[in-house]
gemmi code that builds the backbone of each chain (N, CA, C; Angstrom):
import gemmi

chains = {
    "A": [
        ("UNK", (172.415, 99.996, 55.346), (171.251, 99.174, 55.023), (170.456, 98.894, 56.308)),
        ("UNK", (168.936, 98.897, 56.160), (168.253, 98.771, 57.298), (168.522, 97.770, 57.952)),
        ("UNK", (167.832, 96.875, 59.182), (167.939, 95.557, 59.739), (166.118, 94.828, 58.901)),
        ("UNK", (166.078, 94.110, 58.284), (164.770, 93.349, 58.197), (163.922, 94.077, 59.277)),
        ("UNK", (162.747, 94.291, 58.280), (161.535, 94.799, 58.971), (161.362, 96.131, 59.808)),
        ("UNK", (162.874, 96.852, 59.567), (162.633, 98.145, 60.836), (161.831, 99.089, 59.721)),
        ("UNK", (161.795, 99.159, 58.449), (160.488, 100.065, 57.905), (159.178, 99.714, 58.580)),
        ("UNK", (159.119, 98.450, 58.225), (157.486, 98.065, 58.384), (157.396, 98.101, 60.121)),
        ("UNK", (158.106, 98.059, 60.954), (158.335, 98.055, 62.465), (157.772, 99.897, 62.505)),
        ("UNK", (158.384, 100.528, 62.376), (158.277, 101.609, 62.281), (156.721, 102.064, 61.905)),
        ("UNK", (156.862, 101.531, 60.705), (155.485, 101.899, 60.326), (154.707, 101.425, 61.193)),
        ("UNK", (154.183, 100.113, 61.915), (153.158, 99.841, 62.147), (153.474, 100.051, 64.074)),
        ("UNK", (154.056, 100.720, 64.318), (154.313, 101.452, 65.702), (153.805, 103.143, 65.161)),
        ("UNK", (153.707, 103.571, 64.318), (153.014, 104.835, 64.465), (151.913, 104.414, 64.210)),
        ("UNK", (151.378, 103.184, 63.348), (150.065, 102.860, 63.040), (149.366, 102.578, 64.290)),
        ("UNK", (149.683, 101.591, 65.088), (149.371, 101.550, 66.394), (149.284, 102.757, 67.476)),
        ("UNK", (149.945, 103.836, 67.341), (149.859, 104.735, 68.269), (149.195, 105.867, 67.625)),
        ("UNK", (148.831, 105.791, 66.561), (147.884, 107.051, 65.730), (146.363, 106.569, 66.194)),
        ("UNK", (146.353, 105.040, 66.338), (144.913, 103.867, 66.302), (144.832, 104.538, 67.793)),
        ("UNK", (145.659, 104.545, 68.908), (145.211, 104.302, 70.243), (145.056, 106.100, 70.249)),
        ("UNK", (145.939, 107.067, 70.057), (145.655, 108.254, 70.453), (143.991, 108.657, 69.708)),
        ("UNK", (143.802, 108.299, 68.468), (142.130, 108.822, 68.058), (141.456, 108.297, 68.517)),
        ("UNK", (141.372, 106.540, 68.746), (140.336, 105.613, 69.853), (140.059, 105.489, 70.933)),
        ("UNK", (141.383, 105.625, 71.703), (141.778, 105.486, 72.839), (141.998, 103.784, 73.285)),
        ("UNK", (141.489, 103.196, 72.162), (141.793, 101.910, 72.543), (142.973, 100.855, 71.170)),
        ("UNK", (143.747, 100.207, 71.635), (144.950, 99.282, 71.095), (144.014, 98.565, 69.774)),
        ("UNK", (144.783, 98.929, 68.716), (143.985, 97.896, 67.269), (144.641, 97.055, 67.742)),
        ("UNK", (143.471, 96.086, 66.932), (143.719, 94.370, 66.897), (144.751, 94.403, 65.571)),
        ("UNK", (145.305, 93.121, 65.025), (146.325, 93.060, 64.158), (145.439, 93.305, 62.481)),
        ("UNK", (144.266, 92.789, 62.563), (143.691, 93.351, 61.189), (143.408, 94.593, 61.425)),
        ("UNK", (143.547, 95.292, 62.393), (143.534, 97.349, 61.994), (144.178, 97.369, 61.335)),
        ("UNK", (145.427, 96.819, 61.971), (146.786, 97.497, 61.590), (147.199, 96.636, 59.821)),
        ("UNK", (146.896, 95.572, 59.512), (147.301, 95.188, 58.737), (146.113, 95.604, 57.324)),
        ("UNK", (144.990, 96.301, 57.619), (144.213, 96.587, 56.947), (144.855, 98.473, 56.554)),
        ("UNK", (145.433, 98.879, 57.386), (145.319, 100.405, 57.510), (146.928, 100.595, 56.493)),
        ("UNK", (147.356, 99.355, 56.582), (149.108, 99.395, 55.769), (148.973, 98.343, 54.510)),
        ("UNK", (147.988, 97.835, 54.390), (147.853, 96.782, 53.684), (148.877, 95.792, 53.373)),
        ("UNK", (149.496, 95.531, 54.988), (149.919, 93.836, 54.713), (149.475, 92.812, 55.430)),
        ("UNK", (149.873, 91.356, 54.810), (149.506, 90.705, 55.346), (149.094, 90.538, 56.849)),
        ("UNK", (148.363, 89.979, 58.016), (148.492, 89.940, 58.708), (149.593, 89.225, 59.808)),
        ("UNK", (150.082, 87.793, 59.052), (151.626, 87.078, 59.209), (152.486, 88.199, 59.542)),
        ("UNK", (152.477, 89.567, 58.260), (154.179, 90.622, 58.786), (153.642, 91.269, 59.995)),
        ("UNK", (152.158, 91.816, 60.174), (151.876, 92.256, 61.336), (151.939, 91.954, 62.410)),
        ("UNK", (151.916, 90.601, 62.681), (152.209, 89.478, 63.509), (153.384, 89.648, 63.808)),
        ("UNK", (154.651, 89.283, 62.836), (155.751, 89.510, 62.643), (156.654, 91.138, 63.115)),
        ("UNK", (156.177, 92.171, 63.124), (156.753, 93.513, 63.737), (155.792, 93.504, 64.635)),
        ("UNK", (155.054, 92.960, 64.867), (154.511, 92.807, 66.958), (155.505, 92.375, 68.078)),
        ("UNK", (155.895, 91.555, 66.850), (157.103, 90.263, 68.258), (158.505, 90.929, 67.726)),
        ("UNK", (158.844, 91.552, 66.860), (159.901, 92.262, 66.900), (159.678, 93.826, 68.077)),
        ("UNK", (158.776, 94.397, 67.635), (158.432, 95.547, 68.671), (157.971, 94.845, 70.403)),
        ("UNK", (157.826, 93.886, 70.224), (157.751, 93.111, 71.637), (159.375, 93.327, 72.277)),
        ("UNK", (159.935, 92.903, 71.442), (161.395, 92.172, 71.807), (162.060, 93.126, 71.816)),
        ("UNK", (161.959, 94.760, 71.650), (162.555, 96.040, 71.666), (161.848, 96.845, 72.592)),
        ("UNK", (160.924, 96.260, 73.151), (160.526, 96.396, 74.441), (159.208, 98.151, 74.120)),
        ("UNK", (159.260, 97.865, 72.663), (158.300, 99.009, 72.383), (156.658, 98.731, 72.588)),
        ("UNK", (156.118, 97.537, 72.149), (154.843, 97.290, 73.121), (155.137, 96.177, 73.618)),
        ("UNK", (153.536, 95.717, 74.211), (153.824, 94.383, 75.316), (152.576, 93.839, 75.244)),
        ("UNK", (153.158, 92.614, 74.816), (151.573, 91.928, 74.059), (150.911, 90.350, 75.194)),
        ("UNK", (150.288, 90.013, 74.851), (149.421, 89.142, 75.482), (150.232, 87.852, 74.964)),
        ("UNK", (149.938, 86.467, 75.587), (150.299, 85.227, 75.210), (150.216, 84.978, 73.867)),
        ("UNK", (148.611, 85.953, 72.816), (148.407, 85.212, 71.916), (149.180, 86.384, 70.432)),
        ("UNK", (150.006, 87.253, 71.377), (150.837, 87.337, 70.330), (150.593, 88.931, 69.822)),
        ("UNK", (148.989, 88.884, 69.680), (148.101, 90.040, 68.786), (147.517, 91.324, 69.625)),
        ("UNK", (147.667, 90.559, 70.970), (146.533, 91.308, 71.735), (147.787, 92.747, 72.879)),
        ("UNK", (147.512, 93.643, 72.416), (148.601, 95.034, 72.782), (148.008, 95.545, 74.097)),
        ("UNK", (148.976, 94.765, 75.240), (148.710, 94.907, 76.590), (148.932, 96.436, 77.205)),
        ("UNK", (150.567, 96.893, 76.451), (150.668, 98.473, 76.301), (151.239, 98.571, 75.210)),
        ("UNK", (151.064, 99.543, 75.130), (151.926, 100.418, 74.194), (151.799, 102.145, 75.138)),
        ("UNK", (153.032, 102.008, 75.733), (153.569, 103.069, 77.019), (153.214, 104.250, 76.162)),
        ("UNK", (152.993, 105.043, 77.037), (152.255, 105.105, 78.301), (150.844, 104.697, 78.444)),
        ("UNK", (150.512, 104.554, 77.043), (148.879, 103.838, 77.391), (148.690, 102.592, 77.398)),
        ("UNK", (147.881, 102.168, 77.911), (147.403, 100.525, 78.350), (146.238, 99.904, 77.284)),
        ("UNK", (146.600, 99.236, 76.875), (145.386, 98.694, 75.461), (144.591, 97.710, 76.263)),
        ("UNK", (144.452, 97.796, 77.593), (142.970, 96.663, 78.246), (142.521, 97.941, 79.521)),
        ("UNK", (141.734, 97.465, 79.743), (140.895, 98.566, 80.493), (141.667, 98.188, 81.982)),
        ("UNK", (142.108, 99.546, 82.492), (142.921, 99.682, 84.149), (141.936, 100.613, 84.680)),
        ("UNK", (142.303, 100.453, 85.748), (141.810, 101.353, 87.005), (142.049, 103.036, 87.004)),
        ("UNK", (143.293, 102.949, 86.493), (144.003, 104.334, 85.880), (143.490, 105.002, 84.868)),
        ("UNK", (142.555, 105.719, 84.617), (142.189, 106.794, 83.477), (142.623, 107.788, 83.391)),
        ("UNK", (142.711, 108.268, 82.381), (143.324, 109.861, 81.906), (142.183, 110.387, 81.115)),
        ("UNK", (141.553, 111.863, 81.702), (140.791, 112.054, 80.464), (141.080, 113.506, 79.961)),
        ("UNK", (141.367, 113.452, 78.474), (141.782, 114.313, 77.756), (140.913, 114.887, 76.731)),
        ("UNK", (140.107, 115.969, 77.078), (139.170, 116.667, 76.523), (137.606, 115.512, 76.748)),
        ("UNK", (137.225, 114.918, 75.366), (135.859, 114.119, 75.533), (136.930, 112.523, 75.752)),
        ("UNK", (137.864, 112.415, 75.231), (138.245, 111.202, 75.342), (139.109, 110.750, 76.889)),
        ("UNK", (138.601, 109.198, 76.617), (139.224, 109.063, 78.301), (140.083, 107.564, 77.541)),
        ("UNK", (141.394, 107.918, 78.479), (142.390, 106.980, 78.352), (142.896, 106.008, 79.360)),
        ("UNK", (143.054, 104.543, 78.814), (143.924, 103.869, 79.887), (145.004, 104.153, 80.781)),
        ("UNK", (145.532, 104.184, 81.483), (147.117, 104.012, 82.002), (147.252, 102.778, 82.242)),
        ("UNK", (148.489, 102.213, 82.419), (149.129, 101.366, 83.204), (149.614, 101.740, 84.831)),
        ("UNK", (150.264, 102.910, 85.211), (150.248, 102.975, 86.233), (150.359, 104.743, 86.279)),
        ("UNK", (151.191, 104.736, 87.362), (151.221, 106.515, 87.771), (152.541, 107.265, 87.238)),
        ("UNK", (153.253, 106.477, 86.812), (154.006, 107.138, 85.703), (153.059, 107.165, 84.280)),
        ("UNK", (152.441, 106.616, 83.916), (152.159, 106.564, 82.540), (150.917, 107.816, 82.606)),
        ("UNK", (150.373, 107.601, 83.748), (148.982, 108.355, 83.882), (149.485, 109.616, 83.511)),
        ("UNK", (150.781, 110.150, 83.926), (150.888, 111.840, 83.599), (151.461, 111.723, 82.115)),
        ("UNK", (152.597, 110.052, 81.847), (153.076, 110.262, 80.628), (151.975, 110.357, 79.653)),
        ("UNK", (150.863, 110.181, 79.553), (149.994, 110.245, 78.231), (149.695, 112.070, 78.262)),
        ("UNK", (149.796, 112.344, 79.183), (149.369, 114.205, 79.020), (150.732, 114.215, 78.293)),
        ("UNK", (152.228, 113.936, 78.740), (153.318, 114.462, 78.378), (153.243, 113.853, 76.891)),
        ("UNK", (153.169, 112.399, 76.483), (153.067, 112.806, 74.772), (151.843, 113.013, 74.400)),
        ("UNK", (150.637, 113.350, 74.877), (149.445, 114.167, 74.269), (149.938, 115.543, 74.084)),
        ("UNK", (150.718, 116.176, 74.812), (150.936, 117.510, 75.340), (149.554, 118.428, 74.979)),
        ("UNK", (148.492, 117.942, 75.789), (147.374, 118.329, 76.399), (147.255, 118.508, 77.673)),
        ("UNK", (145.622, 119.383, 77.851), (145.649, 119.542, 79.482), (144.727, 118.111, 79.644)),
        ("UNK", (144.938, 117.420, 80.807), (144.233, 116.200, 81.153), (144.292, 116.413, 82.606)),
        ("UNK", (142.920, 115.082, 83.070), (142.371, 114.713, 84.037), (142.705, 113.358, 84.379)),
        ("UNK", (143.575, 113.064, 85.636), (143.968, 111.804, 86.011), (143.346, 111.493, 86.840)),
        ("UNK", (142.380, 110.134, 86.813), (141.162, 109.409, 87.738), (141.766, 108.127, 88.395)),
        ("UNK", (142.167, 108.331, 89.741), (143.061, 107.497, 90.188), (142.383, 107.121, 91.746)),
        ("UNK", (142.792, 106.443, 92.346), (142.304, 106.391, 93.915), (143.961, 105.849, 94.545)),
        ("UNK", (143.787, 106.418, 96.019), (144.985, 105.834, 97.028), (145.150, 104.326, 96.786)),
        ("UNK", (145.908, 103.568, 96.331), (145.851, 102.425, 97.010), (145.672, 101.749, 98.291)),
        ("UNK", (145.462, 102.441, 98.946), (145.867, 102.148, 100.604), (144.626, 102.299, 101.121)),
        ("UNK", (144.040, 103.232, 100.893), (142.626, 103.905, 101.346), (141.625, 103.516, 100.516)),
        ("UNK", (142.037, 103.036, 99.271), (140.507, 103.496, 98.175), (139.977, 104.952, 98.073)),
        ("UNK", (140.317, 106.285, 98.682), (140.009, 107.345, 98.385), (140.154, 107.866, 97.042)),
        ("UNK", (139.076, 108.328, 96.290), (139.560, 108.833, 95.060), (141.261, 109.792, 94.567)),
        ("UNK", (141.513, 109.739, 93.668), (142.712, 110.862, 93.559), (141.977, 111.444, 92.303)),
        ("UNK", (141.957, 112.541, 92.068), (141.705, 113.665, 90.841), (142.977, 114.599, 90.923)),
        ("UNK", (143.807, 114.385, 90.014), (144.779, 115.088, 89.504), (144.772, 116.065, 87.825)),
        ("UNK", (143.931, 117.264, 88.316), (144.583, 117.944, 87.173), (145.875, 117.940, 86.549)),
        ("UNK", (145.740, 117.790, 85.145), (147.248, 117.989, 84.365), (147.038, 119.042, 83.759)),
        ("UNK", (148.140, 120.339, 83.476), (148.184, 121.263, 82.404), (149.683, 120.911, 82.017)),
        ("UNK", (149.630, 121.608, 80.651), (150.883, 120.733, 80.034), (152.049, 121.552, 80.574)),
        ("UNK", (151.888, 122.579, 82.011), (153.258, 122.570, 82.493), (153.313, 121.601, 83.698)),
        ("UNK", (152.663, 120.818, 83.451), (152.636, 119.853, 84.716), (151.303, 119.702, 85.903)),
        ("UNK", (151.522, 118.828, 87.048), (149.988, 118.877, 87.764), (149.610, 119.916, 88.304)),
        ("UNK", (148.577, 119.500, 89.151), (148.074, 120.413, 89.857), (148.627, 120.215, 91.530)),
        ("UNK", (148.540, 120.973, 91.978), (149.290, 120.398, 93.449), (148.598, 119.751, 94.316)),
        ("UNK", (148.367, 118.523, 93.970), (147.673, 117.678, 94.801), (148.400, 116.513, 95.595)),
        ("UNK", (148.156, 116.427, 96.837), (148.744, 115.682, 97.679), (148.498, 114.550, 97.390)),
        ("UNK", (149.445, 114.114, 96.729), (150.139, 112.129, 96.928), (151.246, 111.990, 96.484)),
        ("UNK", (152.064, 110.683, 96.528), (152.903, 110.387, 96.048), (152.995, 108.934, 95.203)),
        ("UNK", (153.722, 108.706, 94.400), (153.822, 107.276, 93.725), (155.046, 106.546, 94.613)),
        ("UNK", (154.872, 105.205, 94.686), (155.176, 104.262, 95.106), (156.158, 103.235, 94.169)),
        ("UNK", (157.434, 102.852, 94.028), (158.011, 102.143, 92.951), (158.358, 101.208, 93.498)),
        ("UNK", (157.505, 99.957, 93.407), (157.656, 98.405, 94.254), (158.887, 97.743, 93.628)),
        ("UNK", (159.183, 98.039, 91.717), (160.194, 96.970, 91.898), (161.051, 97.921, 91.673)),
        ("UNK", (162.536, 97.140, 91.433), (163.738, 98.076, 91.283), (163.656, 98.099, 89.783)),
        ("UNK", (164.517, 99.713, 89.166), (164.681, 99.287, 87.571), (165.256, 98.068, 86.843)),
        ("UNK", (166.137, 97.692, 87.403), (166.679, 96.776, 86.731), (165.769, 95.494, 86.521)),
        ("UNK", (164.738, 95.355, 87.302), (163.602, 94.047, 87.092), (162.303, 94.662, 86.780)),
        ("UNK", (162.176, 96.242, 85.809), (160.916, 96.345, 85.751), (160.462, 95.150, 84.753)),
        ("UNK", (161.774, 94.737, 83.422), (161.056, 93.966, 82.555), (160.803, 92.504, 82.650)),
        ("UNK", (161.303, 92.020, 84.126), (160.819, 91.142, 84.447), (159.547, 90.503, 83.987)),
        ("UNK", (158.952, 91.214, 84.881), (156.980, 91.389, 84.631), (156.841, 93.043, 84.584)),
        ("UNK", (156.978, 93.155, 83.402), (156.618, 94.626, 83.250), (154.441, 94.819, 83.984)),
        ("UNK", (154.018, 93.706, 83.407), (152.570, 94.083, 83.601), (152.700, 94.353, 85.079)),
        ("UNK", (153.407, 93.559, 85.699), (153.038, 93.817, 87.720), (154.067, 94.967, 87.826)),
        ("UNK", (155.004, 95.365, 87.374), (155.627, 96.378, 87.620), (154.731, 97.892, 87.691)),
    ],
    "B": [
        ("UNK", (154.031, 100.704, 90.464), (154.142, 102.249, 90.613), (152.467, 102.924, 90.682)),
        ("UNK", (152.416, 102.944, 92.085), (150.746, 103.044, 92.446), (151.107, 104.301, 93.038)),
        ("UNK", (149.540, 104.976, 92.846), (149.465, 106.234, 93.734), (149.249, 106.041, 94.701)),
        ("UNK", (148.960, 107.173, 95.970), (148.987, 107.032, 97.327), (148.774, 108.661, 97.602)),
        ("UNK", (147.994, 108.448, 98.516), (147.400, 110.167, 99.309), (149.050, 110.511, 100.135)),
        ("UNK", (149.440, 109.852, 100.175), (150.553, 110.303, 101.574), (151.459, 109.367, 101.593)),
        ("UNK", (152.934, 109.488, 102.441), (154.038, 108.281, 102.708), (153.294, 107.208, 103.200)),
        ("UNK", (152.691, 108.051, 104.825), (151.878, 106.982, 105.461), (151.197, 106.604, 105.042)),
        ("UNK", (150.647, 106.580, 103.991), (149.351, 105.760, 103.454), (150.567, 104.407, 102.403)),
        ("UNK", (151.734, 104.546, 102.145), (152.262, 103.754, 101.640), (153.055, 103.137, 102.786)),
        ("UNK", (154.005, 103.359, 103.902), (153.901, 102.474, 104.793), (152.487, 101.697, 104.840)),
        ("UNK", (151.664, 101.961, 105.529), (150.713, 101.354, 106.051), (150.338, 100.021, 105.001)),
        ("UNK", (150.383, 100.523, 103.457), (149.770, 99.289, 102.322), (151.603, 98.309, 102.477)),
        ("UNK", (152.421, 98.881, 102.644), (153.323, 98.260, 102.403), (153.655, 97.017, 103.971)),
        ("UNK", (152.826, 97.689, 104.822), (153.319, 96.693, 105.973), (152.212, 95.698, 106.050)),
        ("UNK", (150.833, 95.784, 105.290), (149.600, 95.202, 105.213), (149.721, 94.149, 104.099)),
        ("UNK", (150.258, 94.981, 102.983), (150.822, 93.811, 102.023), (152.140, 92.495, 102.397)),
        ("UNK", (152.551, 93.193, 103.223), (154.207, 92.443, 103.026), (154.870, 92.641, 102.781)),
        ("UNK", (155.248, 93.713, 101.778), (156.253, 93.962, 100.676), (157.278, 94.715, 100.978)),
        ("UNK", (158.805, 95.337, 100.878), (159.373, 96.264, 101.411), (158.670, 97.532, 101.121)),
        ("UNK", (159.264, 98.422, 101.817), (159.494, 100.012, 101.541), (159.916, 100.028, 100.229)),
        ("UNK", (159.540, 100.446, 99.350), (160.644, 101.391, 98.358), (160.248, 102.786, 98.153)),
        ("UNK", (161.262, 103.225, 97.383), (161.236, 104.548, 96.960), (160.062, 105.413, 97.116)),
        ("UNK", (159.809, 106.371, 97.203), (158.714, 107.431, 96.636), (158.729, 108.673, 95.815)),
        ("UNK", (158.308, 108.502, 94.955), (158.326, 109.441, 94.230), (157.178, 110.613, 94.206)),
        ("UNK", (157.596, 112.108, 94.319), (156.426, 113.046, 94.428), (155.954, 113.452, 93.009)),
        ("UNK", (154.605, 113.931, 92.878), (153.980, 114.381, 92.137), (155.315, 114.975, 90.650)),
        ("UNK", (155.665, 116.253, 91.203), (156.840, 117.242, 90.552), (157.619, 116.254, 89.913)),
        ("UNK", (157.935, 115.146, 90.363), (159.530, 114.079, 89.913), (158.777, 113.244, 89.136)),
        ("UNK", (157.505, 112.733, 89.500), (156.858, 111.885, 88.423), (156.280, 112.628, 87.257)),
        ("UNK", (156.029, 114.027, 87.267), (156.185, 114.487, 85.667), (156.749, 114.956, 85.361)),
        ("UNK", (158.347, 115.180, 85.850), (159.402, 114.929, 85.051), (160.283, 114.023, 84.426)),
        ("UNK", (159.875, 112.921, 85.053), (160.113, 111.485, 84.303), (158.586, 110.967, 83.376)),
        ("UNK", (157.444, 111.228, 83.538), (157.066, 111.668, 82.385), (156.914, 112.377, 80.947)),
        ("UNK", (157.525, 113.782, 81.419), (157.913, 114.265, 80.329), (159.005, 113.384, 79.201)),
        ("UNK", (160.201, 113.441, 80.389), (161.376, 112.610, 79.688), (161.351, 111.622, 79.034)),
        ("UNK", (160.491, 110.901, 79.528), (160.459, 109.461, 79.081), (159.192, 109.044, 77.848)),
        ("UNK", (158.200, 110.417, 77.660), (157.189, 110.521, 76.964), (156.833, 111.716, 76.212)),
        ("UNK", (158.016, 112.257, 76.410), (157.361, 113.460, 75.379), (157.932, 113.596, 74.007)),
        ("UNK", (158.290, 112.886, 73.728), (157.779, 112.412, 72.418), (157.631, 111.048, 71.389)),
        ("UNK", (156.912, 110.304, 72.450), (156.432, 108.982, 72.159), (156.025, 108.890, 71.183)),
        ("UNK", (155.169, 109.887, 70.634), (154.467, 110.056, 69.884), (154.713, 110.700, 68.331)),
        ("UNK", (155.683, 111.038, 68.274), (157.117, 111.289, 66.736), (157.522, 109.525, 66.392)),
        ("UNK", (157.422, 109.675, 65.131), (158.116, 109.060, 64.470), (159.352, 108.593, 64.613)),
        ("UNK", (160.483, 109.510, 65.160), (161.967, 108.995, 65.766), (161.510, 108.411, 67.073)),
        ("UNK", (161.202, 108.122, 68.051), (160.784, 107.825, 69.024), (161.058, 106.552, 69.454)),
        ("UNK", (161.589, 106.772, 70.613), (162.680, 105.580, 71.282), (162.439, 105.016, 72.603)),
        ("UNK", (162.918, 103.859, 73.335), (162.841, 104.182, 74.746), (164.224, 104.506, 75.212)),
        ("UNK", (164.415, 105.357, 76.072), (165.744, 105.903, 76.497), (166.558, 104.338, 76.617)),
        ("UNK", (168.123, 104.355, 76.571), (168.959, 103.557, 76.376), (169.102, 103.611, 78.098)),
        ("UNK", (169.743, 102.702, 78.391), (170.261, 102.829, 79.641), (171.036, 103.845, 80.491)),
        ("UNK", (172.002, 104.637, 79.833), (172.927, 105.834, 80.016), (171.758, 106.626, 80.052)),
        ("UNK", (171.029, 106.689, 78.885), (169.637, 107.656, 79.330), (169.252, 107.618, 80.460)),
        ("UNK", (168.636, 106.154, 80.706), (167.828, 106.502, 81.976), (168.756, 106.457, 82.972)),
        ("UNK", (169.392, 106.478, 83.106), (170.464, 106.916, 84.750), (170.215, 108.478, 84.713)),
        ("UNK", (170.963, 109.160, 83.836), (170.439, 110.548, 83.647), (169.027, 110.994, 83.638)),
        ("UNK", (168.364, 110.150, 83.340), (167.183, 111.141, 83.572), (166.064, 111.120, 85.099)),
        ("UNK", (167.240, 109.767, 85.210), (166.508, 109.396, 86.863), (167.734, 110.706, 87.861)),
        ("UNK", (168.944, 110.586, 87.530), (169.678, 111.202, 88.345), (169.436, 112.944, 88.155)),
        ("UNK", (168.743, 113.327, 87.211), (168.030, 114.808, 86.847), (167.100, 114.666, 87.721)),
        ("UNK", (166.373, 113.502, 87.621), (164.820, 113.963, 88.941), (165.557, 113.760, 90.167)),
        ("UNK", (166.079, 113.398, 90.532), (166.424, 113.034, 91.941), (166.663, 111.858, 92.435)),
        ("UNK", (166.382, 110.987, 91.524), (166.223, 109.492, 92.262), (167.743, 109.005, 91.581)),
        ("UNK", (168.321, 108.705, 92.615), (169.952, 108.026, 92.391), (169.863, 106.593, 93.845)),
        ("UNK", (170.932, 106.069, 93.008), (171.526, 104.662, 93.852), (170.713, 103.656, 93.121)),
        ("UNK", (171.399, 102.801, 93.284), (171.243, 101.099, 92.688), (169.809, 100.798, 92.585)),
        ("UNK", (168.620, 101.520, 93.267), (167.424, 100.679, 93.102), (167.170, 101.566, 91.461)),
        ("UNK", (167.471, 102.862, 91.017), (167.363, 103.196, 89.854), (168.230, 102.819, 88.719)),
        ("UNK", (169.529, 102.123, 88.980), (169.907, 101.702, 88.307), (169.487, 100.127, 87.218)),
        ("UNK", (169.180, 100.757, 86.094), (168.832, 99.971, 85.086), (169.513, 98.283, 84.826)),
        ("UNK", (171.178, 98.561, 85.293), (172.029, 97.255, 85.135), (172.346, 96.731, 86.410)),
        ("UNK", (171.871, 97.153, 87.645), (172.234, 96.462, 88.832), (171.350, 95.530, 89.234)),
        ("UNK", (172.206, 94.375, 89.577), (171.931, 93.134, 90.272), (171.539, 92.961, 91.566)),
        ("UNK", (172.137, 94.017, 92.127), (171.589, 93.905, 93.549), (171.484, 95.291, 93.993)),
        ("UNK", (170.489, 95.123, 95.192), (170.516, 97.037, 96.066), (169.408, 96.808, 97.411)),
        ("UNK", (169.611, 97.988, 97.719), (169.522, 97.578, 99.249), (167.916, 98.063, 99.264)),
    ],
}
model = gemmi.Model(1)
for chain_id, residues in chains.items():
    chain = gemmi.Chain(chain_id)
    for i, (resn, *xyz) in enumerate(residues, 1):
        res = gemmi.Residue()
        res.name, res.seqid = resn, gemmi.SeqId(i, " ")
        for name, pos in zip(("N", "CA", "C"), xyz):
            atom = gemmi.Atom()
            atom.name, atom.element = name, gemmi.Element(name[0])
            atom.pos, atom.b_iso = gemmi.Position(*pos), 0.0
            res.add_atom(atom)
        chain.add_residue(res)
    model.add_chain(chain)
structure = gemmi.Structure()
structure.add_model(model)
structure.setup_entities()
């Protein structure tokens, strides 16, 4: 027998990630509760369960989908652009992970931290292009979920 | 987990900021922990790796010792 709510969890985690891959941007909770037709309360309700399974990561007010990994549902510095559409990241793991579950060729719009120099990283889906940089991992794993957002 | 043109360009933010040194990861290792960790986010079965996962899939790219470890309390 299931656990409460892992259908509708399920469901409204592909609903959410079908919303962000065609938009490029995170539905609000009436997308999602309009696109499955439930209430908005259960939508509410498998937010903070998918919160708490560490599948997205929502804002104070509950509704608002800070990520949903590898993409970022508020506008970052980090873009990915994949064909006409251009995507959030969260950081420089996520920036290549959205080519890896797009499995598209993409364009990562990034700059040095250090310098402010632009970074342009071709992606093809066997991986980048050989461009000189490296990523930086400030916290350790065990405290990314600390503060996942500063992580 | 920020990009950077070069090491030295991450010393340099890291001694300007304050913050320690950590790790670096190259281009090649960060999309293979992309792949791993995202390729298939986007399926219906779709999970985040368990912990045993991610040791393995950090210890497949290269990155081993306690700062990749998922359950450690402390590391150097």
């Amino acid at each position: 027998m299931s656990a409460p709510g892992t259908e509708l969890d399920g469901l409204v985690r592909q609903t959410v990630y079908r919303h962000v891959v065609e938009t490029t941007r995170a539905p609000g909770v009436a997308d999602v509760s309009a696109a499955l037709g439930r209430d908005r309360t259960a939508i509410r309700d498998a937010y903070a369960r998918l919160f708490a399974r560490r599948v997205l990561v929502l804002a104070a007010d509950g509704e608002t989908i800070v990520m949903a990994p590898p993409f970022s549902g508020v506008a970052a510095q980090l873009r990915k652009q994949v064909g006409a559409k251009e995507y959030f990241a969260n950081c420089s793991w996520d920036a290549l992970g959205i080519a890896a579950a797009l499995r598209a060729d993409a364009v990562v719009h990034s700059r040095c931290e250090q310098s402010g120099e632009p970074l342009i990283i071709p992606v093809e889906r066997t991986g980048p292009g050989p461009v000189p940089c490296v990523a930086h991992f400030a916290v350790p794993a065990a405290r990314w979920w600390a503060d996942i957002v500063y992580t | 987990m920020l990009f950077f043109r070069s090491e030295e360009r991450v010393d340099a933010w890291c001694r300007a900021a304050g913050l320690p040194r950590r790790p670096v990861v190259t281009l090649p290792q960060l999309w293979h922990l992309a792949t791993a960790w995202y390729g298939n986010r986007l399926t219906p079965e779709a999970r985040r790796p368990a912990p045993d996962e991610m040791r393995e899939i950090f210890a497949a790219t290269g990155l081993t010792g306690a700062f990749w470890d998922p359950s450690a309390d402390s590391f150097a």
